[in-house]
C-alpha positions in Angstrom: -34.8 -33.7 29.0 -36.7 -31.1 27.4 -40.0 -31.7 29.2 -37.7 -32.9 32.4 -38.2 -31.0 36.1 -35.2 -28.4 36.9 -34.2 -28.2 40.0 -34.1 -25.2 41.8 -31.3 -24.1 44.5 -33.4 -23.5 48.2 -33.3 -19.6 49.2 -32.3 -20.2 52.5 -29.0 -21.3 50.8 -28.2 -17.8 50.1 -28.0 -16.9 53.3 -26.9 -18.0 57.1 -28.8 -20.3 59.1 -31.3 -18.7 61.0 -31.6 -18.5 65.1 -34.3 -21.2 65.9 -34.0 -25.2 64.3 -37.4 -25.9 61.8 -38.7 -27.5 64.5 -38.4 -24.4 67.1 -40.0 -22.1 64.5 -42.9 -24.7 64.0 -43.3 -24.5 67.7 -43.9 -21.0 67.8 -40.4 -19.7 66.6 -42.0 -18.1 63.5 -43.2 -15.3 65.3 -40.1 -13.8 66.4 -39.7 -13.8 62.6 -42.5 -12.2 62.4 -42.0 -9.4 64.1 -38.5 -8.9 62.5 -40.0 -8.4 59.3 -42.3 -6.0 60.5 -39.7 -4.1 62.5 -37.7 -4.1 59.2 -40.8 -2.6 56.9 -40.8 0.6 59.6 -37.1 1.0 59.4 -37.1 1.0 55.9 -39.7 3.5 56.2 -37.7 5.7 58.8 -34.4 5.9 56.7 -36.4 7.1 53.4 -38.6 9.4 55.3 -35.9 11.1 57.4 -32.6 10.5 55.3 -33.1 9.3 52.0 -35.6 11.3 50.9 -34.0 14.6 52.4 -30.8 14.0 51.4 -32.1 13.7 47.3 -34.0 17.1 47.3 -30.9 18.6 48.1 -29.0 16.7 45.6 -31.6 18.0 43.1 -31.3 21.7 44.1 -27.7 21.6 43.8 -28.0 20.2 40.5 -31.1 21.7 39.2 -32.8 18.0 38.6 -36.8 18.0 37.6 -38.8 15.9 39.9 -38.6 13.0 37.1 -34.7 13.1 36.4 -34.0 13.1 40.2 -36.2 9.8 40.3 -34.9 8.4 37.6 -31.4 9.0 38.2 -30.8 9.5 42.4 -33.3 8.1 44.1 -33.4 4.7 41.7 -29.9 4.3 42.4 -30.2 4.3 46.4 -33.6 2.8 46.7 -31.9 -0.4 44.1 -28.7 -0.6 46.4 -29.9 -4.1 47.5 -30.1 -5.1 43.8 -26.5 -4.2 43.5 -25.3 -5.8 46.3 -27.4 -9.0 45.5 -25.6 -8.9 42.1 -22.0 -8.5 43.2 -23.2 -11.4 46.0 -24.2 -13.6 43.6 -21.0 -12.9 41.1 -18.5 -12.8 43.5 -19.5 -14.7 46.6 -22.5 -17.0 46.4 -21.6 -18.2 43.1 -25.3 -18.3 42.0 -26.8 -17.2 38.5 -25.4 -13.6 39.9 -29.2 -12.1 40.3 -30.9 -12.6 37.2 -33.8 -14.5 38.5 -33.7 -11.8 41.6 -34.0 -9.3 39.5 -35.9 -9.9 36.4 -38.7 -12.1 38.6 -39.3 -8.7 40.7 -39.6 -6.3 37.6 -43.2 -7.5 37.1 -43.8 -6.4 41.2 -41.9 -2.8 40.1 -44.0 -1.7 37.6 -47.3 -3.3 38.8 -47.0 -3.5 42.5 -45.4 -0.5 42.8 -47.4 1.6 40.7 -50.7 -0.2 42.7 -49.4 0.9 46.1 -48.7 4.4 44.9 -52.3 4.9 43.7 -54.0 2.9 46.7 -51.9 4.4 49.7 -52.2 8.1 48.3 -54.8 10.5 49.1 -53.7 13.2 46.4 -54.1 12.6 42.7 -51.0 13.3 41.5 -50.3 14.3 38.0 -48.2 13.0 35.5 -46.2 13.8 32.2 -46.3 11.9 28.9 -42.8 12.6 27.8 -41.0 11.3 31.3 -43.0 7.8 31.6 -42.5 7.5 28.2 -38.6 7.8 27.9 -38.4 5.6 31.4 -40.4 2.5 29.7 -38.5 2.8 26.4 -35.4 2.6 28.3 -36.6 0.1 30.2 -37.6 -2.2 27.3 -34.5 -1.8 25.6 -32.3 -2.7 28.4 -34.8 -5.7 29.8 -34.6 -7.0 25.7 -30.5 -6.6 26.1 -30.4 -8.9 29.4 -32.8 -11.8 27.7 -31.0 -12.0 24.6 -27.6 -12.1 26.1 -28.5 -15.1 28.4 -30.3 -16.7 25.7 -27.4 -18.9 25.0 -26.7 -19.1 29.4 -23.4 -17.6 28.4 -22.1 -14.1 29.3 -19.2 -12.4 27.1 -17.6 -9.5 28.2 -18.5 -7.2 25.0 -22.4 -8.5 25.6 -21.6 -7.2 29.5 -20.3 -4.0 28.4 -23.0 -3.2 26.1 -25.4 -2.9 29.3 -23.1 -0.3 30.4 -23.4 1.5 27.8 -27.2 1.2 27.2 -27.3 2.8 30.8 -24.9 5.2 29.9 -26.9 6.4 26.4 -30.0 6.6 29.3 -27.7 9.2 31.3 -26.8 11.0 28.2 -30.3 11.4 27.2 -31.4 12.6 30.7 -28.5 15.2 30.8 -30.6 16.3 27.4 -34.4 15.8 28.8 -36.0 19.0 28.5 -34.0 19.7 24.7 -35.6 16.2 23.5 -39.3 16.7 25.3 -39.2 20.2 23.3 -38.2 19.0 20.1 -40.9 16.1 20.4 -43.5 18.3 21.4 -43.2 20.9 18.8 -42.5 17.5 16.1 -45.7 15.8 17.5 -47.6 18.8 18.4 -50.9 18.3 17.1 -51.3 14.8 19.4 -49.0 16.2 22.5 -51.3 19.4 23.0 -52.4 18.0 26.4 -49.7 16.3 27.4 -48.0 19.6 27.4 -50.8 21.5 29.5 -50.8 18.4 31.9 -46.8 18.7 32.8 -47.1 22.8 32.7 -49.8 22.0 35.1 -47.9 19.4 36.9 -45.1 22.0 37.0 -47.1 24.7 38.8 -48.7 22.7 41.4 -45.9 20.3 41.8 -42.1 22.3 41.9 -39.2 20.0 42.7 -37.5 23.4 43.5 -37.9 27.3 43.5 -36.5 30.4 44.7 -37.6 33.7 46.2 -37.6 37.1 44.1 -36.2 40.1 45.8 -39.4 41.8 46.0 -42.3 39.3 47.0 -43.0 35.7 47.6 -41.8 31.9 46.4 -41.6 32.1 42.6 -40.4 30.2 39.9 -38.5 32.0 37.6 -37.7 29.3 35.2 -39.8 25.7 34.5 -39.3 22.3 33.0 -40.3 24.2 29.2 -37.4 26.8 28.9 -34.7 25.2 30.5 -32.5 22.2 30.6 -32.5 19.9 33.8 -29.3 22.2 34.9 -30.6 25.7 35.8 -28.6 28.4 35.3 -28.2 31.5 37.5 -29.9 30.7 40.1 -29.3 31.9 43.9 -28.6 28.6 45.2 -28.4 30.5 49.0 -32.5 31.2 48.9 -33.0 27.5 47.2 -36.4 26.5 49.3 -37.5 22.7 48.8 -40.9 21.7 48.7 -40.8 17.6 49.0 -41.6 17.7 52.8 -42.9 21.6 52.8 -39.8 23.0 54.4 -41.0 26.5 55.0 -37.6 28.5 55.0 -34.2 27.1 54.7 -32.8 29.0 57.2 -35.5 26.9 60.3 -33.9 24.4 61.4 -35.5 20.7 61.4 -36.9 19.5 64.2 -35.1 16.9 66.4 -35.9 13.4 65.9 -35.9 12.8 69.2 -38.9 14.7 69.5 -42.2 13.2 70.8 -44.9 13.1 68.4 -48.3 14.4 69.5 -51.1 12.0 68.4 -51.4 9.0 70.2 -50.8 6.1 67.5 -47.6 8.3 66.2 -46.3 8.0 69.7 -46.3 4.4 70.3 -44.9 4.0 67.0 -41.9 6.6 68.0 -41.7 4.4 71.4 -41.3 1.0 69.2 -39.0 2.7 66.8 -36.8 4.7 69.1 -33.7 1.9 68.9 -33.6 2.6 65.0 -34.1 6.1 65.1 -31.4 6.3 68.1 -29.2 4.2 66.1 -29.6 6.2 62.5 -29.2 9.0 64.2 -25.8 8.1 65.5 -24.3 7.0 62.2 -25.9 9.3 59.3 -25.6 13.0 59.5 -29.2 14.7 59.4 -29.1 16.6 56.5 -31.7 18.4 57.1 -30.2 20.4 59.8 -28.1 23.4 59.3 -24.8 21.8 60.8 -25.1 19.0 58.4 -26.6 20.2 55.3 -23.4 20.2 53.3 -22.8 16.6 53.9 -25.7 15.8 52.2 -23.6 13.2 49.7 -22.4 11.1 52.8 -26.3 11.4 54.2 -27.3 9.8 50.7 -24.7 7.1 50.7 -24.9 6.0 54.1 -28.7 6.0 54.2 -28.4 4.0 50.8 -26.0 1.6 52.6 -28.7 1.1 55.5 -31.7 0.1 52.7 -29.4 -2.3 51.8 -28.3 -4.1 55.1 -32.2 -3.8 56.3 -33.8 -5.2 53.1 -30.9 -7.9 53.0 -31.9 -9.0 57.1 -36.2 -8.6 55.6 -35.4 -11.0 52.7 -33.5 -13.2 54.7 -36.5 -13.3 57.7 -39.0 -13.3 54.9 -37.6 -16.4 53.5 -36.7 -18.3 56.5 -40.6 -17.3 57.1 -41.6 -18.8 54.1 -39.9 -22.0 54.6 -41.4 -22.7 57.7 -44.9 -22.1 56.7 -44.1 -24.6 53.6 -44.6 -22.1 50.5 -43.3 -23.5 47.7 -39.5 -21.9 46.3 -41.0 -20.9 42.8 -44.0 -18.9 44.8 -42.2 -17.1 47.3 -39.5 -15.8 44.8 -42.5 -14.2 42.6 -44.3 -12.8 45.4 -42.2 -12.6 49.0 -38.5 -12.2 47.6 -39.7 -10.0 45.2 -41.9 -7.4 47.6 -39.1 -7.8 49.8 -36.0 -6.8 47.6 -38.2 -3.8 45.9 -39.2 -2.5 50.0 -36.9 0.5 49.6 -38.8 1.0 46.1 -41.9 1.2 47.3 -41.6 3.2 50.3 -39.8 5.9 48.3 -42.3 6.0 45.8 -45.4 5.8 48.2 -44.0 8.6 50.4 -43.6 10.9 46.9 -46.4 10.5 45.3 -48.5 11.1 48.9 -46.6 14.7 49.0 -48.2 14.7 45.3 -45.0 14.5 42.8 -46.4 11.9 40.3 -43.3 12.1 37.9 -40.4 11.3 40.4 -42.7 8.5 41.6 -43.4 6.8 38.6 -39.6 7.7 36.8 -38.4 5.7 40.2 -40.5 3.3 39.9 -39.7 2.6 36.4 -35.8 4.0 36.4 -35.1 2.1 39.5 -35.9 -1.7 36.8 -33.2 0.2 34.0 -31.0 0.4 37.3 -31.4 -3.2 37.7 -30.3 -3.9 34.5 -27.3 -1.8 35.0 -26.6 -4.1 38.1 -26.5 -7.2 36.2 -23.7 -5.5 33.8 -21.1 -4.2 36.9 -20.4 -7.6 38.1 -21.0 -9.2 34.7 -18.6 -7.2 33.1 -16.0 -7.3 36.1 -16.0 -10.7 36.1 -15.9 -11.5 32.8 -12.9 -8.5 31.8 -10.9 -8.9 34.4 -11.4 -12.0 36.6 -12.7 -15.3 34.1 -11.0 -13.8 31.4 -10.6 -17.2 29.6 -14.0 -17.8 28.7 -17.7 -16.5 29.2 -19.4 -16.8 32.8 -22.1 -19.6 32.9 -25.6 -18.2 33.8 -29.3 -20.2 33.7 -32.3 -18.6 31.6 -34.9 -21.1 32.4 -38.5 -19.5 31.7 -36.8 -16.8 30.0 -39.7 -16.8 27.1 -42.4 -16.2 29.9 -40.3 -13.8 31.4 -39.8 -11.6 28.3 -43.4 -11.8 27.6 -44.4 -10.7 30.8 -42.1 -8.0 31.2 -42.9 -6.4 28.0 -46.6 -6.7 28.5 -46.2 -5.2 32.1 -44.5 -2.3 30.8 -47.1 -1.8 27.6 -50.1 -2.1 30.3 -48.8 0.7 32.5 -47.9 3.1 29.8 -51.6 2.5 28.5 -53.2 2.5 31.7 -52.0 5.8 32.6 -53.1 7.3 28.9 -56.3 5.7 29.6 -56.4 7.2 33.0 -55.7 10.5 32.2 -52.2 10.6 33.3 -52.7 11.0 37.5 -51.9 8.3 39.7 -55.2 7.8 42.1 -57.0 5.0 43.3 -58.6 4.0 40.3 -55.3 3.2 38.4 -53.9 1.3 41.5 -57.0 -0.8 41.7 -56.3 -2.0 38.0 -52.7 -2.4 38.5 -53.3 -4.4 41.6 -55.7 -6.8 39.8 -53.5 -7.3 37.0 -50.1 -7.8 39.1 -52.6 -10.2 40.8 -53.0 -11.7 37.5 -49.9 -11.9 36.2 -48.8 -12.8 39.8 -50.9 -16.4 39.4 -50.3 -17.0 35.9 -46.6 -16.9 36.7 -46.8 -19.1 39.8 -49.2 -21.7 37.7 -45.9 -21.8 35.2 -43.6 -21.9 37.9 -45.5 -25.0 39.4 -45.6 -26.5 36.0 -49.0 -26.2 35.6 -49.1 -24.3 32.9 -46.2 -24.7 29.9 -43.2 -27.2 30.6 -41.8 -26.0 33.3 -42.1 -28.0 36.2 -39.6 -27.2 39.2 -38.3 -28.9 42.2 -36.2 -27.9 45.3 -32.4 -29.5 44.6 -32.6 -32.6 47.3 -35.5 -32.6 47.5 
């Protein structure tokens, strides 16, 4: 019935059964849990700092990106591998409603969450451009307003599929045409852009993704995000210098990562991590050595392929974690699963915005939720074009009115919250975002419960 409680499939039931029975894990079990999600956050943290992260910048010196187009584009697409895979799990596998509540229940976490732990966990203020955050949230709003209405009706046609393909492939277009379109909007909107223009010429200065070295003197920048496109053209890619992680000269090499740090609190944490770094270092070339620097794709893939089996082995501790300590389903998908799925997210943005490049944090942050979208349209459209050809795939949309309205005011709030903030990320604007993901956070659980609305939900069997 219409006021009737839905029942909700367990978590756990997405994945194996863990290594200790309920009762074990009551008895002290948990803790082994525990510290397997803990081990899993400084993985995580190890593949983006020393892979991920290094293998991008030269992605976007090869291809010329701005800090906001690599984010948007590169680093969204690795950092979201677990969204992917969750979405051709749940098509092709699990047989579940193929991510949707995965995905669209952690956007709010993405833009708010996110965005919180960037500003709080950052001791530079980091700049940021109106035209980037802008284009990122427009696209986001479109695709998110795509998703909702096509499982309005809990059915998925393959036309309605491929239309989210090629929503995400207008975004591409648009990107391969960012710096054309922010100059003709500047000079159209002029009068009220004036300082959004000095802010990302400022933001350009203090902040390259990329530069080069004249012949006769020190590390220029001969062209900048105002007079080119987001290819550059003739440029010396051989004296190409990147400045993420302040490598000095291209021609050093990196130092091993077998190397003992100095201070004392860095060293125990090499000691405690020296089975994953051992292990990363066996299977993913270090791009960031001479010897390896032109596989820099296969770095990027196979560090991509790492965030995904880590974050799949954190959501499925954090969930068996969960269980035992008796939260309910509807809150730990809102606030565990969630933080869980988006850890390669928020690691990638935190470590950015600390080296002080606002724009790729906040264009991953943001691009990263239209990559979502796009991973609900690959299996979607597989499966409906090619494998269930007969008919539309079944999907559930339960809450989807709360859902819209949430995600739409989440991506309003941070578009005005930076404007209001004066376009930087510090700890000001991650205070507010905290509070109101906090918000929004309770108001959802509340609806979840059934508290709030007619929505009550229950565990299936139970």
């Amino acid at each position: 019935s219409e006021n009737g409680t839905r029942c909700v499939l367990s978590s756990s039931s997405e994945f194996p059964e863990g290594f200790f029975t309920p009762q074990e894990r009551k008895d002290g079990g948990i803790v082994i849990y525990i510290i397997i999600i803990l081990y899993m956050f400084l993985a995580v943290s190890i593949v983006c700092d020393d892979y991920f992260l290094p293998s991008l910048e030269i992605i976007s010196e090869c291809l010329g990106l701005s800090q906001d187009v690599a984010g948007a584009t590169f680093m969204a697409a690795g950092s979201s591998a677990p969204e992917l895979v969750t979405a051709f799990l749940g098509a092709f596998v699990t047989k579940g409603d193929i991510g949707v509540s995965t995905i669209l229940g952690s956007a709010i976490y993405n833009l708010l969450g996110i965005s919180a732990a960037c500003g709080l966990f950052s001791s530079v203020v980091s700049r940021l451009s109106c035209w980037p955050l802008f284009r990122d949230c427009l696209a986001y709003t479109i695709s998110a307003a795509a998703v909702l209405a096509m499982i309005s009706d809990n059915r998925i046609y393959w036309y309605e599929s491929a239309s989210l393909l090629l929503i995400y492939g207008c975004y591409i277009l648009v990107l391969c045409f960012d710096i054309k379109i922010n100059q003709y909007l500047m000079k159209k909107f002029s009068p009220c852009c004036t300082c959004f223009t000095k802010a990302m010429e400022e933001n350009a200065e203090q902040q390259p993704l990329v530069g080069w070295r004249d012949e006769s003197g020190p590390l220029i920048r001969q062209q900048s995000r105002t007079d080119s496109g987001i290819f550059q053209d003739e440029l010396d890619y051989s004296q190409l210098s990147t400045s993420l992680h302040g490598l000095d000269e291209i021609s050093e090499d990196h130092p091993n990562v077998f190397t003992m740090p100095e201070a004392d609190m860095k060293r125990i944490l090499w000691v405690l991590s020296l089975p994953i770094i051992t292990l990363l270092y066996l299977t993913i070339p270090d791009c960031r050595r001479q010897f390896w620097r032109n596989w820099f794709m296969v770095t990027f893939l196979i560090s991509a392929a790492w965030i995904s089996a880590i974050t799949y082995v954190l959501v499925w501790m954090v969930t068996i974690a969960g269980e035992t300590l008796g939260i309910p389903e509807s809150v730990m998908g809102l606030t565990l699963l969630a933080a869980g799925t988006s850890v390669p997210d928020t690691v990638a943005s935190v470590l950015v915005a600390r080296k002080g490049n606002g724009d790729m944090a906040m264009s991953n942050i943001v691009g990263s939720n239209v990559f979502d979208m796009l991973c609900l349209g690959i299996p979607w459209f597989i499966k409906t074009a090619f494998i269930t050809t007969s008919g539309p795939i079944e999907v559930s949309s339960s809450g989807l009115t709360y859902t819209a309205i949430s995600l739409i005011c989440s991506v309003g709030f941070i578009f005005l919250a930076v404007h209001l903030n004066g376009w930087k990320i510090d700890k000001k604007l991650g205070t507010v975002c905290l509070v109101l993901y906090l918000v929004f956070t309770v108001l959802s659980i509340l609806y979840e419960l059934g508290i709030i609305g007619n929505n009550p939900t229950r565990v299936c069997g139970n």
